[in-house]
C-alpha positions in Angstrom: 37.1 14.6 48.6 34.4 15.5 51.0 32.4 17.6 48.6 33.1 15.2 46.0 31.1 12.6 48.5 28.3 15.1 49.4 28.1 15.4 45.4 27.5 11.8 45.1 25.0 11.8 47.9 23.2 14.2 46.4 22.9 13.0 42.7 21.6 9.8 44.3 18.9 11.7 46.5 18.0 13.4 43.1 18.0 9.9 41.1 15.7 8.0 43.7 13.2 10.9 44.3 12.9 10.9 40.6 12.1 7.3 40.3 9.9 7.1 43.2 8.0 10.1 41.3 7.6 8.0 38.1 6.5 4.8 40.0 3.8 6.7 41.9 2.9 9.0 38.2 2.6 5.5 36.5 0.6 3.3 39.0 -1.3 6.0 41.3 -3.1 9.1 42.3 -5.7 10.6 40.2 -4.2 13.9 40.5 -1.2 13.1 39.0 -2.2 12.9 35.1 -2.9 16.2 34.0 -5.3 16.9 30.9 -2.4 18.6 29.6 -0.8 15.3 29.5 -3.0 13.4 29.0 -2.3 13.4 24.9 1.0 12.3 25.7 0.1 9.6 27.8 -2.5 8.0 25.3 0.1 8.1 22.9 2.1 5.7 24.9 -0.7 3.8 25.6 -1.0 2.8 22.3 2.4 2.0 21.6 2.4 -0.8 24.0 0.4 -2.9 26.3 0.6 -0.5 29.7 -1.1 -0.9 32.6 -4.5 1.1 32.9 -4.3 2.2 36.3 -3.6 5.9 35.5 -6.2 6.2 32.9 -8.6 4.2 35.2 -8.1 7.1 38.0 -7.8 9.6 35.8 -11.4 8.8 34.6 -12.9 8.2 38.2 -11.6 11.4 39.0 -12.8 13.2 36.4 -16.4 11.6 36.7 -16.3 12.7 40.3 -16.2 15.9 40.3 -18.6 16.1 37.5 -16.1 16.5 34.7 -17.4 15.3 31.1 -15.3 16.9 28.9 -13.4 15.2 25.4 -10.5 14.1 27.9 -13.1 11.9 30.0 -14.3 10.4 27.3 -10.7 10.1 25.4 -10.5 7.7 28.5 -13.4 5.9 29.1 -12.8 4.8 25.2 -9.1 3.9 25.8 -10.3 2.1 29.0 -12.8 -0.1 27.5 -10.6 -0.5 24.2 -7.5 -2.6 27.0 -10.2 -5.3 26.0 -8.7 -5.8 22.5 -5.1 -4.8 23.8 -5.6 -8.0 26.5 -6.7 -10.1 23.8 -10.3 -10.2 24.9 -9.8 -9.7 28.8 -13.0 -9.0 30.0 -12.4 -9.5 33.5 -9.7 -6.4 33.7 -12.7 -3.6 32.5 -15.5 -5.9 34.7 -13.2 -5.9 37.7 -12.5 -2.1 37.8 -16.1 -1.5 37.3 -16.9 -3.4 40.1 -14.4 -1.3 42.4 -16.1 2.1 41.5 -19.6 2.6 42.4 -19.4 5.7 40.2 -19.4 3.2 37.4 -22.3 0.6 38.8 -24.5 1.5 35.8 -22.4 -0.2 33.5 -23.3 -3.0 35.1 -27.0 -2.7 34.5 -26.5 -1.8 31.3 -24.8 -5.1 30.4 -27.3 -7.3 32.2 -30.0 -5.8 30.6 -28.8 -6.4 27.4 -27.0 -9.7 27.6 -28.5 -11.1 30.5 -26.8 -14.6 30.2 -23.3 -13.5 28.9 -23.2 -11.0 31.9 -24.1 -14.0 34.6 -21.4 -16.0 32.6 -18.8 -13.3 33.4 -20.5 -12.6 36.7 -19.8 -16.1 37.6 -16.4 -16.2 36.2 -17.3 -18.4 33.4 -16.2 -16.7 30.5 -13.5 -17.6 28.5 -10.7 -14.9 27.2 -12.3 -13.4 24.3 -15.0 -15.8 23.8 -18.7 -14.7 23.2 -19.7 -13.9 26.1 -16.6 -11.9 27.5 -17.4 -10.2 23.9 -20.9 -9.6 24.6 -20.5 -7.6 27.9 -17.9 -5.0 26.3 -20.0 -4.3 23.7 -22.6 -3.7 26.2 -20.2 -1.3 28.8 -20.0 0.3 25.4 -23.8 0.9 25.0 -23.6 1.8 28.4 -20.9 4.7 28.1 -23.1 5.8 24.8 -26.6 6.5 26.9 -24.5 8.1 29.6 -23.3 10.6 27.2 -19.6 9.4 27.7 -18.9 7.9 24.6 -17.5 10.0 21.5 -16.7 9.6 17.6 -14.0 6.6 18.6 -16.3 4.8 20.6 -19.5 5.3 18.2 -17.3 4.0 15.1 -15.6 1.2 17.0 -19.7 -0.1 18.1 -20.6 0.2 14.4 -17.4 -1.7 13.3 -17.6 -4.5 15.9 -21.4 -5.2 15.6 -21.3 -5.5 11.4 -18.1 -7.6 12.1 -19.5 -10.0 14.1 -22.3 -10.4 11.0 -19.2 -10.3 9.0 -17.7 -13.0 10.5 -20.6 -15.5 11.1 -21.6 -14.9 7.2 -17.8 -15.8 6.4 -18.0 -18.9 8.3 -21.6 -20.4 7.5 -22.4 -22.9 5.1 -24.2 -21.1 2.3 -26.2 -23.9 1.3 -27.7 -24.4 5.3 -31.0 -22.1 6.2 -30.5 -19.5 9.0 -32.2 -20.6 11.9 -35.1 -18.0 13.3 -33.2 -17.0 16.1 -30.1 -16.1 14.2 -31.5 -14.5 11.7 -32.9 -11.8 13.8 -29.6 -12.0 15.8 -28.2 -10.5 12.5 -30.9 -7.8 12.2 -30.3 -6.7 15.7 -26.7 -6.4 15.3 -26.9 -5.1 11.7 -29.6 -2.5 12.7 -27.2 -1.4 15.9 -24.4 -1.0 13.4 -25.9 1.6 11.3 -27.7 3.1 14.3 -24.5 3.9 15.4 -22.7 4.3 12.1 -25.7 7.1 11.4 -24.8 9.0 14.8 -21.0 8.8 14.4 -21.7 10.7 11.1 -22.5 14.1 12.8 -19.4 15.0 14.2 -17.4 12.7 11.0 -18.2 15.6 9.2 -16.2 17.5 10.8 -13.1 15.7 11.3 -13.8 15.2 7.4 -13.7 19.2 7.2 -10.4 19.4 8.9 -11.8 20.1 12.2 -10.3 17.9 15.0 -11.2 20.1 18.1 -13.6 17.9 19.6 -10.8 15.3 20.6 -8.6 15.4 23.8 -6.2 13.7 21.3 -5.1 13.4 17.6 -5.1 9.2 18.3 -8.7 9.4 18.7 -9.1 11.5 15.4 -7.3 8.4 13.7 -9.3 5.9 15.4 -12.8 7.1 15.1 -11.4 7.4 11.2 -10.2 4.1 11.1 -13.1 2.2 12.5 -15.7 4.2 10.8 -14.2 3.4 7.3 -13.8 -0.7 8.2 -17.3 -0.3 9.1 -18.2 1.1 5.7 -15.8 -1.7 4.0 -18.0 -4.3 5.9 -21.3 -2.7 4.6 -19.6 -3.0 1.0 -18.8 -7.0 1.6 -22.4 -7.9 3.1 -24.5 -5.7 0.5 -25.9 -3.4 3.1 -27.3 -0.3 1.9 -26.3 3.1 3.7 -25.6 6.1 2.5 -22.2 7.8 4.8 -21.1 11.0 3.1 -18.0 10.1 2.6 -16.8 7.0 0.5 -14.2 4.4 2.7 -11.2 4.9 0.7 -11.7 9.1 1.7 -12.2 8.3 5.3 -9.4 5.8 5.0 -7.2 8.8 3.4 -7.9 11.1 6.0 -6.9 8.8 8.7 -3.5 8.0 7.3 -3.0 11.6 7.1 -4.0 12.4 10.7 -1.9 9.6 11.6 1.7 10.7 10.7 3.5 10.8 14.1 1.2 8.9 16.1 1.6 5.5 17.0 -1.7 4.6 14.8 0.1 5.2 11.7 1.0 1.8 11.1 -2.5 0.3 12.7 -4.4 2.3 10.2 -2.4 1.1 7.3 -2.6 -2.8 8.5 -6.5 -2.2 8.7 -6.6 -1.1 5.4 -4.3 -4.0 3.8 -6.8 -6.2 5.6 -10.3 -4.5 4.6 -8.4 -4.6 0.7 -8.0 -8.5 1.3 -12.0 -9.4 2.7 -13.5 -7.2 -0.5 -11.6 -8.8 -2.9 -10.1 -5.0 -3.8 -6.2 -6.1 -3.0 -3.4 -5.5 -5.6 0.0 -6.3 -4.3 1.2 -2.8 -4.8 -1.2 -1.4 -2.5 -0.6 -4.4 -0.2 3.2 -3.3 -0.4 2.1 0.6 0.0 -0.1 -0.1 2.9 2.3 -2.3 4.8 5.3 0.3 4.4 5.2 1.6 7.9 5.4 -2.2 9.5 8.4 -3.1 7.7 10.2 -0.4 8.7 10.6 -2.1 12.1 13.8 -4.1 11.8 16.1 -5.6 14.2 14.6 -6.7 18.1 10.6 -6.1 18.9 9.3 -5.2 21.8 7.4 -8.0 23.5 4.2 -6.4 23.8 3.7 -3.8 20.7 1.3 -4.2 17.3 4.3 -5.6 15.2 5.3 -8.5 17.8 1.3 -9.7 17.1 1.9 -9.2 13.4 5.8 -11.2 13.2 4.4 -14.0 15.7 1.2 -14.5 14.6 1.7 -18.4 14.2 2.7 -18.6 17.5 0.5 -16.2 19.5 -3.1 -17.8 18.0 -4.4 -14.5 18.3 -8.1 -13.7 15.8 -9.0 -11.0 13.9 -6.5 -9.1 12.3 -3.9 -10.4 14.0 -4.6 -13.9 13.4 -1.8 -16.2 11.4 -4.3 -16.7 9.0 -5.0 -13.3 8.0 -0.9 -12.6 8.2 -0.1 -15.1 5.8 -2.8 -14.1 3.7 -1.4 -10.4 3.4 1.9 -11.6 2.8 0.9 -14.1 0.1 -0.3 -10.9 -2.0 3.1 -9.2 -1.0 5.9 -10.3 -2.1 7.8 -7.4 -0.3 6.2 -8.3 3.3 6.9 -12.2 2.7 10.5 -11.0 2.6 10.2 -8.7 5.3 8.6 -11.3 7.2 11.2 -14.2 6.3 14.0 -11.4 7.7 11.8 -11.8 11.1 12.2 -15.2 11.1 8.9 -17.0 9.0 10.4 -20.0 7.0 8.8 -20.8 3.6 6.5 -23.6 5.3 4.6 -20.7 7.2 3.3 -18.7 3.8 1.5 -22.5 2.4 -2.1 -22.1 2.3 -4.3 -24.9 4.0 -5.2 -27.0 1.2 -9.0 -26.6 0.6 -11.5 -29.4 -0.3 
């Protein structure tokens, strides 16, 4: 009996020490991430919302002591993309800046090229995910991109998010209403950043293209960099912009989905795809179906904070974007396979009616 209770003492020691070691890997220590793991970790990342602390000191650690490598920039990118996993949280990426002077340049950089949206934030005046908040990541962004710390993921997701903001205000402008001066060249700005960056992504998409995925610390920023590089190349399609990528989207698009198999992007990848189908008009309801395959193989309970919760309680969340409930139903109402899938997640048949339209 007495070495049956030292046992028990023992297993407990063991069981605490090893919890205590997974608190501290998850929440501190920059020494405690490995680049060896850091793959593994950025896999996780994307499967839910986790905390950024360890990429945050991972990346401060890296920077000082001088390190620039793909696995510093694999997570400055995953660091400034938290912004979309927050739901337009610029305070979390503004906040950490302002804790590391290594990172004070940022700051410049986003008050030199949004000088009101940045004393908005500065001031604590921006809204979650409003235009200004919006304004200063795209900015840290530029930022990481002159300091050489930006990659393919971070040059395709600029391109994508400055043509989608044209995108977006051309969707929801009355045609028949002049542009005013000031937006119009608004518009060129942004359209002229997007191919700017679009252009200089194209280097290294080459590459990738050619089977060559060396260049990233992790296959998830292979699928990315794919991913937002083609949406930006559907946008360019839907505004009439002229640019000459050599590869067509649909390839790109291709080449993602097959570097995605076993990541946790496999089913963002195929959303983004349904979606870009939909906004150019090129949606057929069996590619609709085909594209939404990997979502509706989720069944049963969610977790709270992954991609498919966003997608199943769109109505409820009010989330934009492609997460939006209008751009749900809209995917569904080509899909007569993800209606059903989405009425076995609880939608009723009120939830599919379109807004009637004037």
């Amino acid at each position: 009996m007495k070495h049956l209770k030292y046992l028990y003492l023992f297993i407990i020691i063991v069981l605490v020490v090893t919890v205590v070691f997974f608190g501290v890997r998850v929440y501190f220590g920059p020494s405690i991430l490995t680049r060896e793991e850091l793959p593994q970790y950025i896999d996780e990342v994307t499967k839910v919302n986790t905390p950024p602390a360890v990429l945050q000191n991972f990346l401060v650690d890296s920077l000082s002591k001088g390190i620039n490598d793909d696995a510093t920039k694999s997570a400055a990118y995953w660091i400034s993309h938290r912004y979309f996993d927050t739901d337009g949280d610029i305070y979390e990426i503004y906040d950490f800046i302002q804790k590391n002077p290594s990172l004070s340049f940022l700051q410049d950089e986003a008050r030199a090229i949004y000088p009101e949206s940045f004393q908005n934030v500065e001031a604590k005046l921006s809204a979650k995910g409003g235009r200004d908040s919006f304004n200063v990541w795209l900015a840290y962004m530029e930022g990481l991109e002159k300091n050489n710390l930006l990659a393919l993921p971070g040059l395709s997701t600029l391109a994508n998010k400055y043509i989608e903001g044209v995108a977006n205000f051309e969707a929801g402008r009355d045609k028949k209403q002049k542009v005013g001066t000031s937006t119009e060249a608004r518009i060129k700005i942004n359209t002229d950043k997007s191919l700017y960056y679009a252009t200089k992504a194209e280097g290294d998409l080459v590459k990738v293209m050619a089977g060559d995925v060396s260049m990233f610390a992790t296959k998830n920023d292979a699928v990315v960099a794919l991913t937002q590089y083609a949406t930006t190349l559907q946008f360019y399609k839907l505004l009439g912009i002229k640019h000459v990528s050599p590869y067509s989207a649909d390839a790109v698009y291709d080449k993602a989905r097959e570097l995605s198999v076993g990541t946790t992007l496999n089913m963002f990848t195929s959303f983004v795809r349904a979606t870009m189908l939909v906004k150019t008009g090129e949606a057929t309801s069996e590619k609709i179906t085909e594209y939404l395959s990997p979502i509706m193989s989720v069944t049963g309970v969610v977790e709270q904070k992954s991609f498919v919760y966003k997608i199943i309680n769109a109505k409820t969340l009010g989330l934009s974007g492609i997460y939006s409930y209008e751009n749900i139903r809209t995917l569904a109402n080509k899909s007569e396979k993800f209606k059903g899938y989405l009425e076995s997640m609880g939608w009723t048949a009120g939830d599919f009616r379109e807004p009637y339209k004037r």
